[in-house]
N, C-alpha and C positions, 0 to 999 in steps of 0.2 A: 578534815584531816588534822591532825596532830601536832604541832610545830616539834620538831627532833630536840631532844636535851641540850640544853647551855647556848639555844638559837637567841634567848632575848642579850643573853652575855657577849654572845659573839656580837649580834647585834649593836650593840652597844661600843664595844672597841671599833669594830667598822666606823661606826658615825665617829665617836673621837680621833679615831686615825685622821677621818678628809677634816674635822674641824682645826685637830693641829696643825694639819699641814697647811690648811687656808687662810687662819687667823694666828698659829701660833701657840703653843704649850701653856705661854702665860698671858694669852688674851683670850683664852678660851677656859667658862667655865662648868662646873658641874652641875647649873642649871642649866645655861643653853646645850650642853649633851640632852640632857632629861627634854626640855623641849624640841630640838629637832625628833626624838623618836618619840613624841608625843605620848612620853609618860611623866611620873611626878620625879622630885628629885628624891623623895624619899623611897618610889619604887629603885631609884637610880642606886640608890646606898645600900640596897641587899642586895647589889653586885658587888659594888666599889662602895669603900666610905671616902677613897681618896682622888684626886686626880694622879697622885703617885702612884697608886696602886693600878689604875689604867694605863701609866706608862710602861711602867713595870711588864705587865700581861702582852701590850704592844712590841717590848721590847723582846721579850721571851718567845715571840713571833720569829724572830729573827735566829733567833740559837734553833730553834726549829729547822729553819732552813738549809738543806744539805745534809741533815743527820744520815734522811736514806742512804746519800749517794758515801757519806765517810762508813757507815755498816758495811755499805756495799764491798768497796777499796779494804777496809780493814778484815773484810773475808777471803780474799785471795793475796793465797800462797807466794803463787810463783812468779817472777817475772814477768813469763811470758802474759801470764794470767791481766797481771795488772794491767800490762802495756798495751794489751788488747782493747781491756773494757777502758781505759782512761779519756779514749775523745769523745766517747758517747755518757760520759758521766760526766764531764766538762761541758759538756752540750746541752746535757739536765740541770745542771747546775745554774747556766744560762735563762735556760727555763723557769727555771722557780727565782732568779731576779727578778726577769723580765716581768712575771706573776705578781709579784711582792715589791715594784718599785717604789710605790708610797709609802714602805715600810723603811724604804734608805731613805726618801725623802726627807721624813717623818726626822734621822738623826740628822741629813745634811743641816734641817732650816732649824733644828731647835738641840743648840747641840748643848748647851747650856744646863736643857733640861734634865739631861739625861746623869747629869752630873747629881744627882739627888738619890738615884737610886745603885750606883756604883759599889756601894757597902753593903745592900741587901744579899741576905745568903740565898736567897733563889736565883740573882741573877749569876752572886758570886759560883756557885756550882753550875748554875749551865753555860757560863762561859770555862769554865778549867774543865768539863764535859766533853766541850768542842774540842776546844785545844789537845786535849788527852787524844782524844780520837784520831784526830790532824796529826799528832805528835809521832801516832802508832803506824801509822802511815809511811812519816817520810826519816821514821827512823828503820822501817822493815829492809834487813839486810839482803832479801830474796832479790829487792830490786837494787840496781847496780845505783850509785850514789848520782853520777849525769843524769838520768831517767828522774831519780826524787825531787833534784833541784828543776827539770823542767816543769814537772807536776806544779811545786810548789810556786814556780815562777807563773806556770797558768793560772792556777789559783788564782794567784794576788791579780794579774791583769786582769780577769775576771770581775772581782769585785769591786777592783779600783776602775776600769773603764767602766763599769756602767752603774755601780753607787753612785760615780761622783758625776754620770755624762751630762746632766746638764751643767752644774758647775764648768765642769772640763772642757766640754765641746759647744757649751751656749743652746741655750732655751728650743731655737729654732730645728737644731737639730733630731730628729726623730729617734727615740733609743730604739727600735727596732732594725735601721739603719746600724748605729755605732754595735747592736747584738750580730749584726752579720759580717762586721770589720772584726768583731774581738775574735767569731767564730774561727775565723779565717788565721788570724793570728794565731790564739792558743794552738787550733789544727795545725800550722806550720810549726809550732813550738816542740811541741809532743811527739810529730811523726821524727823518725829515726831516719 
């Protein structure tokens, strides 16, 4: 069988995600990636020529996430609409952290590095991407101004308790645990 298009790339950002987050952004380099997937580093260079450029692709992982669920929100109209679908989109939201942990990790332990690629116009446009989207949201007049502000207050609890849960709550504690404290939270947040 066939390996599916862009499998050795994906490939490849997989292994440097666990290696940054296990050794670190700049103690990790473009030949020990190439060696953990037991290929060369010059197979490794007609993905990446850079380790920037696999930050970058990692970090673009990230604006990735939640796109569905802001489409979703920025499709409905009315109030009622929103206030309906907003604790089951909070809850997906949850989901695709909980999914993508190593991906906040990834910023928590190497935050430094990410400072390298802040000027690139791919990152610059899919962050003012997100934000526009987010922006469309909780500027839409159909929902009552208290309603936006809880939204966005979920939001933020959201990504701040469980981006930051081990920082925040210590190593020992399980994010699946602190995923079903936040649930409960943002649910209380949101209901009316």
């Amino acid at each position: 069988m066939a390996k599916p298009p862009g499998s050795t790339k994906e490939r490849i950002l997989d292994v440097a995600l666990r290696l940054f987050n296990e050794r670190g952004y700049d103690k990790t380099s473009l030949r020990e990636i190439a060696g953990e997937l037991g290929i060369t580093k010059a197979a490794l260079y007609y993905y990446f020529e850079t380790k920037r450029q696999i930050l970058l692709e990692l970090h673009l992982r990230l604006h990735a996430l939640g796109e569905g669920i802001l489409e979703e929100v920025g499709r409905l109209d009315s109030e009622r609409e929103a206030l309906a679908a907003w604790p089951r989109l909070v809850d997906e939201l949850i989901d695709e952290v909980l999914a993508n942990r190593e991906l906040f990790i990834l910023h928590q332990r190497n935050q430094n590095a990410f400072r390298e690629i802040v000027d690139d116009p791919r990152h610059r446009a899919a962050n003012e991407d997100v934000e526009e989207r987010f922006r469309r949201v909780l500027q839409n007049p159909a929902i009552p101004l208290a309603d936006r502000v809880r939204m966005a207050c979920a939001m933020g609890g959201v990504l701040t308790a469980l981006m930051g849960a081990n920082a925040l709550f210590g190593d020992d504690v399980p994010a699946d645990e602190v995923a079903r404290h936040v649930r409960a939270a943002v649910h209380d947040l949101v209901r009316r």
